[in-house]
Structure formats: structure tokens, C-alpha cells
C-alpha positions in Angstrom: -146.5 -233.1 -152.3 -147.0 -237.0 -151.5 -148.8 -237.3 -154.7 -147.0 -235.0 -156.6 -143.7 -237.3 -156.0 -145.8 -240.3 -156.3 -146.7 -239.3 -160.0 -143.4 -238.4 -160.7 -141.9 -241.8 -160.0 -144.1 -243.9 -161.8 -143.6 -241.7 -164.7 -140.0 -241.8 -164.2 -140.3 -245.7 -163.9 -143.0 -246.3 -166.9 -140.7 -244.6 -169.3 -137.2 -244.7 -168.8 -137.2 -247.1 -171.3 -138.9 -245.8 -174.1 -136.9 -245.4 -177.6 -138.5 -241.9 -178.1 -137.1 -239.8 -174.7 -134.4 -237.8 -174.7 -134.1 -236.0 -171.3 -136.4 -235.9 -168.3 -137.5 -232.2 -167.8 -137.6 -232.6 -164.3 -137.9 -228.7 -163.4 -140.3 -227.0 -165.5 -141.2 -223.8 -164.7 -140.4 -224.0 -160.9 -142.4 -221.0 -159.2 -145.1 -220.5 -156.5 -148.2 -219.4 -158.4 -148.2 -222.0 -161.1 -148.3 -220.3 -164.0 -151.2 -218.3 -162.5 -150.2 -215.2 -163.7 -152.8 -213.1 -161.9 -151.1 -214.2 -158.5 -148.2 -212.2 -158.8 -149.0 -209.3 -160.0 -148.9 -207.8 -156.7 -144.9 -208.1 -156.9 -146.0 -204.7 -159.8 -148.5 -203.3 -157.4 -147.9 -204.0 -153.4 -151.7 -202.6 -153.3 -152.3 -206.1 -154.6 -150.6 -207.8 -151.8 -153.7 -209.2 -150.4 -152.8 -211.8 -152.6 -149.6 -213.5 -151.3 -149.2 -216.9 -150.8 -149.1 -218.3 -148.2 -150.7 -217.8 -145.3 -151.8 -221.0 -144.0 -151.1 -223.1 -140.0 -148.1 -225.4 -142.2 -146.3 -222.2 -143.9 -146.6 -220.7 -140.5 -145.2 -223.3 -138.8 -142.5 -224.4 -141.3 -141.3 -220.8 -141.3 -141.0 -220.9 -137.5 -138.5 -223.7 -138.1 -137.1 -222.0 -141.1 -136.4 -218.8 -138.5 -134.7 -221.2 -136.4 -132.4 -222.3 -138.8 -131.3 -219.5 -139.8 -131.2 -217.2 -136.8 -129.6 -219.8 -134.4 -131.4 -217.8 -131.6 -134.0 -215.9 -131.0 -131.6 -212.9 -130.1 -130.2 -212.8 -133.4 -133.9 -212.8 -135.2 -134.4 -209.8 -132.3 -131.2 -208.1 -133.2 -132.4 -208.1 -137.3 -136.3 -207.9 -136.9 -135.9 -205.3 -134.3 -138.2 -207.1 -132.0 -138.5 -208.5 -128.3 -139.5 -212.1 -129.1 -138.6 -214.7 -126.1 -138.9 -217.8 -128.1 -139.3 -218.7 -131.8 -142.4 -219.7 -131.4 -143.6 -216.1 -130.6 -142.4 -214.6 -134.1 -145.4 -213.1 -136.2 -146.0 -213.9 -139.8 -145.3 -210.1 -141.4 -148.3 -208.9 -143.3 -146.9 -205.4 -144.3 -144.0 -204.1 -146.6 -142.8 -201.6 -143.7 -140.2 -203.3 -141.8 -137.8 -204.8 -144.6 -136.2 -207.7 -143.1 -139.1 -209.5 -141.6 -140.7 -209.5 -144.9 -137.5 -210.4 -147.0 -137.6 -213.3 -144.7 -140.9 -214.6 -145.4 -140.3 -214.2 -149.3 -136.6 -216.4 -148.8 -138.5 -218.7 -146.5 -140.5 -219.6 -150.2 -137.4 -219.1 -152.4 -135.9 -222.1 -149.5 -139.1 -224.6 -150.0 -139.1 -224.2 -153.6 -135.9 -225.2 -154.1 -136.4 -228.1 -151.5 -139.0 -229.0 -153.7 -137.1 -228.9 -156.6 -134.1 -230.6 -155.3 -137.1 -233.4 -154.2 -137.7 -233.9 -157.6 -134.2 -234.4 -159.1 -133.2 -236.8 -156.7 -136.5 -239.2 -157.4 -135.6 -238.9 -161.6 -132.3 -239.2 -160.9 -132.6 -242.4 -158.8 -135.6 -244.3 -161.1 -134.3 -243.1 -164.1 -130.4 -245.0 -163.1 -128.3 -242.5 -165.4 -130.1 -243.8 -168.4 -130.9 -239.8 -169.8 -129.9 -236.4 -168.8 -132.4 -233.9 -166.4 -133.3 -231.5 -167.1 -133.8 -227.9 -165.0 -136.3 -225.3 -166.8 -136.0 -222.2 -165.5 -138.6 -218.8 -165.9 -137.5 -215.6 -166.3 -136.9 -213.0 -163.7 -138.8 -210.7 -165.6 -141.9 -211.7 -165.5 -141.4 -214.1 -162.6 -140.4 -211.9 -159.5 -139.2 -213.3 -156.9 -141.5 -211.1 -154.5 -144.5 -213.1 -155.3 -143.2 -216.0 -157.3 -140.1 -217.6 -155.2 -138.2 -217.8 -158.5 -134.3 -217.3 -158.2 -132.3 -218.9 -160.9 -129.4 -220.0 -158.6 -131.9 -221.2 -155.9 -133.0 -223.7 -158.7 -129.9 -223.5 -160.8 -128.1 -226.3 -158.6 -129.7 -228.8 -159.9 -129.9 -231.1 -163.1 -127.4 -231.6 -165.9 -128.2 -229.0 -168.3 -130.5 -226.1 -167.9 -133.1 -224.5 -170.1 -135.3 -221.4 -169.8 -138.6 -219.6 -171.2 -136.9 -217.3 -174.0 -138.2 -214.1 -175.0 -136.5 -211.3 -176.8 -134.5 -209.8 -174.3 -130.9 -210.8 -174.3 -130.1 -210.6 -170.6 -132.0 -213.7 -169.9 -129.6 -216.0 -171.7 -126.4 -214.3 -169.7 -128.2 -214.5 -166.3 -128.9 -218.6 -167.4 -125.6 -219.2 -168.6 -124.5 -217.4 -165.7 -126.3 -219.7 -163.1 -125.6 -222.8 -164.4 -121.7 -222.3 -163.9 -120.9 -224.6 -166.9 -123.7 -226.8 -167.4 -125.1 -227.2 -170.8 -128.1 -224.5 -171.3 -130.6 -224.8 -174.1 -134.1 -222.6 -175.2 -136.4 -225.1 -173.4 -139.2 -223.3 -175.0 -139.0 -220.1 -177.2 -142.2 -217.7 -176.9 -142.1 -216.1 -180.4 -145.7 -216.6 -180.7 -147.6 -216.3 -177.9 -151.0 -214.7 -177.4 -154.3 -215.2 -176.0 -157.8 -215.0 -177.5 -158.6 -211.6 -179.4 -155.1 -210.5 -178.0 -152.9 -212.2 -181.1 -149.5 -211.8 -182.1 -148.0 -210.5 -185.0 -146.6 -212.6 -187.4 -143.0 -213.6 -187.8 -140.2 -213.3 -190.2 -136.9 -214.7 -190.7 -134.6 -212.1 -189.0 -136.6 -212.1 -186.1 -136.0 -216.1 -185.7 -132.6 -215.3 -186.3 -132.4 -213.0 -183.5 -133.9 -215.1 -181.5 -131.5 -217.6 -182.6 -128.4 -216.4 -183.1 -128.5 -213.5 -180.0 -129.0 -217.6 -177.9 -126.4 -219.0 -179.8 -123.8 -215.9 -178.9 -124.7 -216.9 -175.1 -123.8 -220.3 -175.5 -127.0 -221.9 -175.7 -127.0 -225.3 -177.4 -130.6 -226.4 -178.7 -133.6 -224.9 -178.8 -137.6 -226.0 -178.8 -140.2 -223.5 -179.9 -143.2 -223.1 -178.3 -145.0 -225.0 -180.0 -145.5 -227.0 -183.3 -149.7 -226.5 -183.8 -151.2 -223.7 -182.3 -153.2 -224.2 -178.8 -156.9 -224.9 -179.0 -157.5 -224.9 -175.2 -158.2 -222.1 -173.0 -157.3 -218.5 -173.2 -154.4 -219.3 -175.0 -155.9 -220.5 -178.1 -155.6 -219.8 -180.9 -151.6 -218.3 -180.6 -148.3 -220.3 -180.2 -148.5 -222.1 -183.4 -145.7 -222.7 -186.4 -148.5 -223.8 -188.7 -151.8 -222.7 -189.0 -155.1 -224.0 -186.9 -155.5 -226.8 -189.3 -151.6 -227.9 -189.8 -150.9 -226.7 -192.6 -147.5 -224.6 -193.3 -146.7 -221.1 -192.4 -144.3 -218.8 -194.0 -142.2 -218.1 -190.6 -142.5 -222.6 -190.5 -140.6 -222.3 -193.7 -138.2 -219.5 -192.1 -137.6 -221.8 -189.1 -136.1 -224.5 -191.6 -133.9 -222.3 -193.1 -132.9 -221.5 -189.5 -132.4 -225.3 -188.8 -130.7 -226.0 -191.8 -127.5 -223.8 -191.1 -127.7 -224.8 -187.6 -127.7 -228.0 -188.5 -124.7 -227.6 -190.9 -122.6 -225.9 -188.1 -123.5 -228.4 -185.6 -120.5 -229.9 -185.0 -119.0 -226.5 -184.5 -121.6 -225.2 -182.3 -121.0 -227.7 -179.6 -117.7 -227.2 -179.2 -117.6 -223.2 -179.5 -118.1 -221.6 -177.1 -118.3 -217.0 -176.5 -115.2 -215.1 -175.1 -115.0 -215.0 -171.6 -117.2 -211.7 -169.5 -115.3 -209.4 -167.9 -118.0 -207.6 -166.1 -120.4 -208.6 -163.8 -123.6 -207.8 -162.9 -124.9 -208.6 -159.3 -128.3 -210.5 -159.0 -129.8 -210.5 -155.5 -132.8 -211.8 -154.6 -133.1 -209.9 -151.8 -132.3 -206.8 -152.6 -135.5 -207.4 -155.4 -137.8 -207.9 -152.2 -136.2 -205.1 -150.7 -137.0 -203.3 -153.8 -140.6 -203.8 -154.1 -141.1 -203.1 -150.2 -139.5 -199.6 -150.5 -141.4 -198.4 -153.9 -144.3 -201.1 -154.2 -142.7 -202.3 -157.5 -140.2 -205.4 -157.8 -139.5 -203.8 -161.1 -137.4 -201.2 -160.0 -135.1 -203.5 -159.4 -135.4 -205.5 -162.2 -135.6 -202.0 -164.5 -132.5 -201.3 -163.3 -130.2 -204.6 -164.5 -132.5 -204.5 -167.6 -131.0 -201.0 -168.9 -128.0 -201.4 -167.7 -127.3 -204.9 -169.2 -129.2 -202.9 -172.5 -126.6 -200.2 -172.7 -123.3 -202.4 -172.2 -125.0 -205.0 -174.5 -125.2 -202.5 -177.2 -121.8 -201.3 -177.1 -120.3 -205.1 -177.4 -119.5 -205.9 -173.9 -119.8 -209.5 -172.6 -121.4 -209.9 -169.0 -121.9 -212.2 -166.9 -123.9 -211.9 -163.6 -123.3 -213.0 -160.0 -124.9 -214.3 -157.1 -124.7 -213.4 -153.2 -124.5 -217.5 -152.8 -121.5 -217.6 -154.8 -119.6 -214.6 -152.9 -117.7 -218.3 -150.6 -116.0 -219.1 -153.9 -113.5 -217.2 -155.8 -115.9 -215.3 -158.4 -114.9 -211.8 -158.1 -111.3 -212.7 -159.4 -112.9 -213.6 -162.6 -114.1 -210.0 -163.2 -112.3 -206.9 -163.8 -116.0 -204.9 -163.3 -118.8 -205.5 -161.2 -121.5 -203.2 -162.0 -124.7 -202.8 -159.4 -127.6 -201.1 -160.4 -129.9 -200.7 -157.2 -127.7 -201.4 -154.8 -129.7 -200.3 -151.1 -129.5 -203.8 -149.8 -126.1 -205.9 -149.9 -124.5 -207.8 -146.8 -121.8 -207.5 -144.4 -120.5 -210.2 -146.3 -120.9 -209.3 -149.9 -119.5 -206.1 -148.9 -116.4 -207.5 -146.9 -115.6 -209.4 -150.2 -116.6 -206.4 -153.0 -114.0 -204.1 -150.8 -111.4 -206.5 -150.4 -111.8 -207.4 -154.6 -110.9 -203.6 -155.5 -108.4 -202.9 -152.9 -106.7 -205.5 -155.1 -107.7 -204.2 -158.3 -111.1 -204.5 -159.3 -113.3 -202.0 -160.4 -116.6 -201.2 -158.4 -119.6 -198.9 -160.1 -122.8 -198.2 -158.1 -125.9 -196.3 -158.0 -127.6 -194.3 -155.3 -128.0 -195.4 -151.7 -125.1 -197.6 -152.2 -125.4 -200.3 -149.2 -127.5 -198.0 -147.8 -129.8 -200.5 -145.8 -128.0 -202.7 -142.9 -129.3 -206.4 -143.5 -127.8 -207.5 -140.2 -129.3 -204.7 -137.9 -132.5 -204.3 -139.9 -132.0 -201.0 -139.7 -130.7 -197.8 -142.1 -126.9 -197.3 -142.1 -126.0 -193.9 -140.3 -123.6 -193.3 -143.2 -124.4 -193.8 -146.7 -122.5 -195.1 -148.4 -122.9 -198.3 -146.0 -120.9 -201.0 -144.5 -117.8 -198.5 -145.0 -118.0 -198.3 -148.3 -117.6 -194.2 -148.3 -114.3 -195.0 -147.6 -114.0 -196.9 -151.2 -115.7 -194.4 -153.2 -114.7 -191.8 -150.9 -117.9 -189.8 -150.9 -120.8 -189.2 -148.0 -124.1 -188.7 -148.6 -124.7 -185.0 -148.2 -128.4 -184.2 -149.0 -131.2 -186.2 -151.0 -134.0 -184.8 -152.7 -136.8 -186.7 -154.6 -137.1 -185.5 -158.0 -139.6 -183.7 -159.7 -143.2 -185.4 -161.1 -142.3 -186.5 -164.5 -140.2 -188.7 -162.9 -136.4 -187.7 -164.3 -134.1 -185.2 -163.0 -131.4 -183.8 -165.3 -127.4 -184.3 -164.6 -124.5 -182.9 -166.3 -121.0 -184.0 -167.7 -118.3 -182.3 -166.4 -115.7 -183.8 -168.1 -115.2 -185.6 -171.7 -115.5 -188.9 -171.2 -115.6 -192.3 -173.6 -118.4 -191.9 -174.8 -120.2 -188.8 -174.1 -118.8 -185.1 -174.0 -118.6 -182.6 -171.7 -122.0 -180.7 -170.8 -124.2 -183.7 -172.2 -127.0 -183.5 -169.9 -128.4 -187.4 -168.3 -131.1 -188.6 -166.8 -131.4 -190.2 -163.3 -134.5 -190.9 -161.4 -135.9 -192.1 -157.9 -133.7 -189.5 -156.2 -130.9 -186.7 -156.5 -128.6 -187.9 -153.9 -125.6 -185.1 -154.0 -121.9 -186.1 -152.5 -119.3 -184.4 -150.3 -116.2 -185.7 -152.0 -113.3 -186.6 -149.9 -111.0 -187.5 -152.4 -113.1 -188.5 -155.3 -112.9 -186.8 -158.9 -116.1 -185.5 -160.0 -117.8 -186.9 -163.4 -121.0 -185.4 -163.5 -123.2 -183.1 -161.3 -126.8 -182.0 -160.4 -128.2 -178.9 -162.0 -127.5 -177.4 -158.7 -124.4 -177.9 -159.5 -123.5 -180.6 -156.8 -121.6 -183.3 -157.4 -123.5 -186.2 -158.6 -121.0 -189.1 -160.3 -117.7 -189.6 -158.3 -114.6 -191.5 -159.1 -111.6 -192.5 -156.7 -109.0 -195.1 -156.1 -109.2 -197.6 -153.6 -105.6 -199.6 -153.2 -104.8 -201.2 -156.8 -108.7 -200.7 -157.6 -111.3 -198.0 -158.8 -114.9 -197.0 -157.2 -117.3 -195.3 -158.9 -120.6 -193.5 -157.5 -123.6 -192.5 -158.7 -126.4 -190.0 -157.0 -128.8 -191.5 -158.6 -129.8 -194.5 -161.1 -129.5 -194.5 -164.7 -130.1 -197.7 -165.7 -134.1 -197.8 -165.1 -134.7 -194.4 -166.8 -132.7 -195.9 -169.5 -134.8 -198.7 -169.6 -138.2 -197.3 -169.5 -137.6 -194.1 -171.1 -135.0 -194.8 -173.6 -132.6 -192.1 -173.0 -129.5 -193.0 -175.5 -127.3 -190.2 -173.1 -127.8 -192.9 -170.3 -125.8 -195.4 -172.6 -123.3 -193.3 -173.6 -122.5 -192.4 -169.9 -123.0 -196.2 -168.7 -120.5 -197.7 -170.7 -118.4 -194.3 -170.6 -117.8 -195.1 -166.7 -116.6 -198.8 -167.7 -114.5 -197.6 -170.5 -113.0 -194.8 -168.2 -111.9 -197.4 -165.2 -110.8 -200.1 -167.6 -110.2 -201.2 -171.1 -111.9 -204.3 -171.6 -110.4 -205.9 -175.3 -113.8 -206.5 -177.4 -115.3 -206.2 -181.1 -116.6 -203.0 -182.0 -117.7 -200.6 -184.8 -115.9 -197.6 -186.3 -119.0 -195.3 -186.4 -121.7 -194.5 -184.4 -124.1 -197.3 -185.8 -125.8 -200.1 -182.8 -124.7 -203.5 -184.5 -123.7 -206.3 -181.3 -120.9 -208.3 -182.8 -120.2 -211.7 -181.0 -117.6 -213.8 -181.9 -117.6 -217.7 -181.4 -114.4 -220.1 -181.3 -113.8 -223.9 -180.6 -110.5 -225.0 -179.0 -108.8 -225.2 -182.7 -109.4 -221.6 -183.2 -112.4 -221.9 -185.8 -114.9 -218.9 -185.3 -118.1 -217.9 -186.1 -119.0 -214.2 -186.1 -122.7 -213.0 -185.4 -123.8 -209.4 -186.0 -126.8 -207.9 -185.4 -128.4 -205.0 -186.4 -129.7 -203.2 -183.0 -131.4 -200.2 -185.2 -135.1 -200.4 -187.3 -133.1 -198.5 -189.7 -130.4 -199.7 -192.9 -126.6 -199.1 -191.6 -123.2 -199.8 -192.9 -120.2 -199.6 -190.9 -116.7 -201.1 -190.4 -116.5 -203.8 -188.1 -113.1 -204.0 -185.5 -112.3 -207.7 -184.8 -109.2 -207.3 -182.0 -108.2 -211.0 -182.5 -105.7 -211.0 -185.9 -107.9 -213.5 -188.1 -107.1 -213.6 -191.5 -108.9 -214.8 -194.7 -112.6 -214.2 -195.3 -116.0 -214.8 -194.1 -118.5 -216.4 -195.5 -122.2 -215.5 -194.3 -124.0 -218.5 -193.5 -127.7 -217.7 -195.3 -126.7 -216.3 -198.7 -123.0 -217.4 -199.1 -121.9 -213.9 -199.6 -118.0 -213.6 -199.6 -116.4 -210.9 -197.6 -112.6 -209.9 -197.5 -110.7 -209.6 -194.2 -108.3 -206.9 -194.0 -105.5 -206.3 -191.4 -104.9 -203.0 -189.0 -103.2 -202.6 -185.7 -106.9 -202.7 -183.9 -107.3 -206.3 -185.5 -109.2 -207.9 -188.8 -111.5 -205.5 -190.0 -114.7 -205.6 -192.2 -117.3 -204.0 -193.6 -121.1 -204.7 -193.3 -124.2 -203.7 -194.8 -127.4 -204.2 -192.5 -130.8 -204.1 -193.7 -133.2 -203.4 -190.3 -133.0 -205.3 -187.3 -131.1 -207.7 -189.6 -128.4 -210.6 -188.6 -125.8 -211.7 -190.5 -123.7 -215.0 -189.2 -120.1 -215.6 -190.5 -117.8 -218.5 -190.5 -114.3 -217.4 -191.1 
């Protein structure tokens, strides 16, 4: 590290000066295998996990101290490892996924010196650069970063640095869990992966509605620049010959010409752009680093958690809900009062804390939806709550844990509707997976149930609030398997609970409408086309604008009309195509 921070301050000092740099980017990548993506692939396979760093006398040591730290005494590391040590010193490095909390430990204990590292950095920029240029943090992606094996956590990082970029790929959720982290700061693309390949392994080639997506779905999170990855295309390594926006001897591509268009009405609106900024989440989705270890321990894969906010996030995306997500860090501050919804996919591990504060949020109002084994691990004790759902939370969604069952080997089991709902009708059959966890109700309504008819989706009151449970989880069969009941039913549950004001569509078609405005009440409106097929459909703005809009790309002229839902209009979409209005 010595050298690391050496070379980091005589870069720092040679050109702070130069007329050419903009920012510092201080953070790039942060994560423990170093972009050496075989390294954590054992975070997808745990019969990889003969790979995980590190082993060596300083991590042993420096986790010893870390231990310390945290436990206070060795009776409180006894009381959650479920062990006899008599001094600190005596703790063993865990080298198996079978005990949970010793292991989550050892994975935090990274997650901690990667962010020491990284708050190492920012403070020698900071200081030899004296204010003259803005740092910046650059963060990975949670999907194909896990935490398990890579120490990446977005908020672990996330506190430092003035604005905050990330690796963009094509997945919405990654720009809501950025914006969501840096809690104001500005966040840009700091590099978008459009084009990325290896050698014999190519990648298609690009055309102006996919830039735009890539664009414009950024641009509806707030983000405020972007970089592609990158100009030429690489001619080192494995990567070679992808990544490029011209061709291998410079000259112009198509999809470079497509980027300039792209540019150009960025560029027009940029004034505009700066200042807008999305309408404010109402739900929130909970992040936790830990409960992603706990994840992989208990089924091998990190991805089951991960999965699980990926289809969930995909289903409340697609019908026009804004979400943000949270953090267990941020559980001191006020946060929940911000949401009217928190939504947790995977939900085995919480705290004492968390849960404390998640009770006490919908006994005053808020609404609380959950999958199976709801707080069913006890962090503290390091052991398995003896009543599921944990930490007394069968008391908020006032339903036990009867039996479990796993389910069958193509991997889903089928539940049914038992009432009409948002979304989705009565005796539309869903799909959950992992397990069939059935419910004695003691108090709750019943939503859905198993095809052995027990009850499989609760709902009850708690206070001023709502609490929602689920016998198993439908966001990662969702995901994977692409079951459009799962949607329906998703957002169903958070239209049932609450109605949260947002665009929308008259018919059935997928468009995701976001709406941009600046402190003077100008607006931009984004729509994308969510289908590979043509649609046309109305379009249900709830704020009254008035006028018309103009789209952006081809100047076309379309007429506002008022209802009692709002402004209204109507859109033709070729496939996968987006359309950007300024009223």
C-alpha cells in the first residue's frame, strides 16, 4: 500500500496543474480481485471457494483486531459465533460456509479494509490536489461484483468523493442503487460497456435506440455525463479487438455517428439537464451486504440474492414506479420516513436493529412486503429464530410459519390468486421458488395460496401501517424465468397497500415513462418501449401540463389533452424504441 499511496501523490502533485484535467478519478473500480474476474467466481459456485482472498499471517491478524472492534469482548464474539474462545487472539479464520456469522464476518472484515483503503486515497487527492478539481468515486456493479468474493458495497465506498460514477450496463437498477448511495452527490456513467467483448467472443453491433436507452434510461435516474468505454477499440490482451466507437484503424462507425446525434440533443438540453432532476421514489428497496453473504452461504450462489432485487426492481420498473434503495448503515438517520413502501426480496438475514426500526416505520404508517423466511436468521445469536417470522415480526404480518417444503426439481412451484387484485385476477396461478413456506394466519387476509391450498401471501394491519408476506420468493423466478404473472402480482401487492401518484399507460403495452422537471417547472418526458414488438398506446401524465411536446430527435409535434387522471397522449413505438419530449 506504501507504494500504491506513494504513486498516487506524485501523480496528484505532477498534475494538478495541467490545462487538460477535469476531475481526479480517485476510486476506480474499488474491489478485491482487481478486475481479475476469474477470482470471484466462486461468489456463483461456493465449490470454487478455494479461491478466496485472503488467507495470509497480516489478514489474519488485522481481522483479529477487526473482531475486537467490533465485538468489544470476546463474550460477545462467543455469544454470535457460538463458540468458547478465552481471548481474541484464539478466534479461527472460518474456512467453511456452515456457520453464517463467522463467515459474514470475515467477508465485512474486507468490505471494512477496502473502504479504509479507499477513504486512504481520497484524503491524499484531496489534500495535494488543494480543491483545485472535483474527485471522483467509480463504483462496479453489484451484479457482477459480489460482495462475497469482491468486498464491493456501494455505500461502503459511496462516502466518499464529490460526485460518483459507475460501470453501466443495460440494466436499469444500477443507476437507482448509485443515485441511491450517493445521497445527493452528483452521479455520472464513468464508463458505459456497450461494446465490450474479448477475442473470438465479439459483440454485436450497435444502433441508435440502443444508445438511447442507454442514455436516456441514465438520464431518467439523474445521471449527469457520461464516458463510453472507449473511443478506439483495445489492441491489448483478451480484450482486443471489442470496446471500440470506430473501427481498428480509426475510422468512423455507424453507431459513432449515432453517438453524435445522441450528443447533439444532449448537448442542446444541457442547461436543462443539470438542473432537472426525476420525481421523488416512494418505494424502497433494501440492500444488505450481509444478507448477500448470508445468501451465498445458505445456497452456494450470491446470486440468489442479487436475483431477487433484480426481478423485483424489473417488475415495479415496468409498471412506472420510481425506487430508490436503502442501506442497513443508513437505518441511524431518518430514511424510512421518506418511503411509503419498503420492499425486501430475500429477507433471511436483517438485525435487531433494522427490524426495531422497519416495525416501528409501519406501526406509524408505512407499508412492509416480504418474502419467505422473513428475518428468519438471528444475526445477534448466530443462530435460527425459533419463530419465523423473526425478531417479532409475526406479530406485524400476523402469520407463523407453519410447515416448509422445498419444491419440486424444475425448480418452481405454482401459487394461486384468491382474490382480484391490481393487477392480476383471481385464480391466476404464480410462480415462487426456493421453498413453499405455508402460514397460520392470525389475523392476516389471505392473497394467494399453495396448490395445497394453504395460505401462501398474507396481508394485515399493523397500527397506521400494512405488512405483507410471502411463502416464498417471486422476484428471482421472475428474473430468471421470466414469468410476466410474477409482475402482475409484484406490483399488484404495492398497488393494493398504497397508491403511489405516477405516469402510466391506458392499455396493457410495457412503455417506462419518466418525467423530468427543473425548479421552474420545465419537463422533459422520456418513454421507452420495454417490448421487441411495435405498440401504440395512451400515455397518463397525473401532473396537469398543458401545451405540447416536442420529441427531441425528429421534431415531431404532439398535442396534450386534459382528463381528470392528468395530460394525456398518444404514442406510437417502433421496438425497443425511445422517444424524449420537452413539453
Amino acid at each position: 500500500m506504501h507504494h500504491l499511496f506513494r504513486f498516487l501523490r506524485t501523480t496528484v502533485r505532477r498534475y494538478r496543474e495541467h490545462p487538460a484535467l477535469e476531475m481526479w478519478n480517485v476510486g476506480s473500480e474499488p474491489e478485491l480481485t482487481s478486475s481479475m474476474a476469474e477470482m470471484r467466481l466462486y461468489a456463483g459456485d461456493a465449490g470454487k471457494m478455494g479461491d478466496m482472498l485472503c488467507y495470509c499471517a497480516n489478514c489474519r491478524r488485522s481481522f483479529r483486531r477487526w473482531l475486537k472492534e467490533k465485538y468489544q469482548t470476546v463474550g460477545e464474539l462467543n455469544v454470535s459465533w457460538n463458540r468458547n474462545y478465552r481471548t481474541f487472539a484464539d478466534t479461527e479464520v472460518p474456512r467453511t460456509r456452515n456457520t453464517f456469522n463467522d463467515m459474514i464476518d470475515w467477508r465485512m472484515f474486507f468490505v471494512h479494509t477496502l473502504g479504509e483503503n479507499v477513504r486512504r486515497r481520497f484524503e491524499i487527492a484531496r489534500k495535494e490536489d488543494r480543491g483545485k478539481h472535483p474527485l471522483l468515486c467509480h463504483h462496479v456493479f453489484i451484479q457482477g461484483f459480489p460482495v462475497t468474493s469482491t468486498a464491493s458495497d456501494p455505500w461502503n465506498v459511496g462516502k466518499y468523493g464529490d460526485l460518483h460514477g459507475f460501470t453501466q450496463m443495460d440494466d436499469p437498477m444500477m443507476a437507482d442503487v448509485l443515485r441511491s448511495c450517493a445521497k445527493g452527490k452528483p452521479v455520472i456513467s464513468a464508463e458505459m460497456l456497450m461494446l465490450f467483448g474479448y477475442t473470438l467472443d465479439l459483440p454485436k453491433p450497435i444502433a441508435i435506440n440502443d444508445i438511447k436507452r442507454f442514455v436516456f434510461t441514465g438520464v431518467a435516474a439523474n445521471l449527469k455525463g457520461f464516458i463510453f468505454w472507449q473511443y478506439r477499440p483495445e489492441l491489448l490482451g483478451r480484450e482486443a479487438p471489442a470496446w471500440g466507437l470506430t473501427f481498428l484503424d480509426g475510422t468512423p462507425t455507424p453507431w459513432l455517428a449515432s453517438f453524435a446525434d445522441v450528443n447533439r440533443v444532449l448537448q442542446r438540453n444541457a442547461s436543462f439537464l443539470l438542473n432537472a432532476e426525476p420525481r421523488q421514489a416512494e418505494i424502497a428497496m433494501l440492500y444488505n451486504p450481509e444478507n448477500q453473504i448470508f445468501a451465498w452461504e445458505a445456497t452456494g450462489d450470491e446470486k440468489t440474492a442479487t436475483d431477487s432485487l433484480l426481478g423485483t426492481h424489473k417488475a415495479l420498473y415496468a409498471r412506472n414506479y420510481a425506487i430508490d434503495f436503502i442501506h442497513p448503515q443508513e437505518i441511524d438517520g431518518n430514511i424510512l420516513s421518506r418511503y411509503r413502501v419498503v420492499y425486501i426480496p430475500f429477507p433471511y438475514l436483517l438485525s435487531a436493529k433494522l427490524a426495531t426500526a422497519l416495525q416501528e416505520w409501519v406501526h406509524k404508517g408505512g407499508v412492509l412486503i416480504g418474502e419467505s423466511y422473513f428475518a428468519g436468521w438471528n444475526r445477534e445469536q448466530g443462530r435460527h429464530h425459533t419463530i419465523v417470522p423473526g425478531y417479532g415480526f409475526h406479530e406485524v404480518f400476523k402469520v407463523r410459519q407453519r410447515t416448509v417444503a422445498p419444491v419440486e426439481k424444475q425448480g418452481v412451484l405454482e401459487l394461486e390468486v384468491t382474490r382480484d387484485l391490481p393487477f392480476i385476477r383471481t385464480g391466476i396461478k404464480v410462480f415462487g421458488s426456493l421453498v413453499q413456506e405455508a402460514f397460520l394466519p392470525d389475523g392476516a387476509d389471505v392473497l394467494a395460496k399453495f396448490s395445497t391450498g394453504e395460505p401462501a401471501i398474507t396481508l394485515a394491519t399493523w397500527g397506521a401501517g400494512k405488512a405483507i408476506a410471502m411463502g416464498t420468493y417471486l422476484g428471482l423466478p421472475y428474473y430468471r424465468g421470466g414469468y410476466a404473472s410474477n409482475a402482475d402480482l409484484i406490483c399488484s401487492l404495492v398497488d393494493l397497500a398504497t397508491k403511489i401518484e405516477r405516469p402510466y399507460v391506458r392499455g396493457a403495452t410495457k412503455i417506462r415513462i419518466d418525467v423530468l422537471r427543473t425548479p421552474k417547472n420545465d419537463k422533459m418526458v422520456i418513454v421507452r418501449n420495454l417490448e421487441e414488438v411495435g405498440v401504440v398506446d395512451e400515455i397518463v401524465l397525473p401532473d396537469p401540463v398543458q401545451g405540447e411536446l416536442v420529441e427531441e430527435f425528429t421534431q415531431e409535434r404532439v398535442p396534450l389533452h386534459q382528463s381528470v387522471s392528468g395530460a394525456t397522449f398518444s404514442v406510437k413505438l417502433e421496438p425497443s424504441e425511445v422517444k424524449v419530449y420537452r413539453v
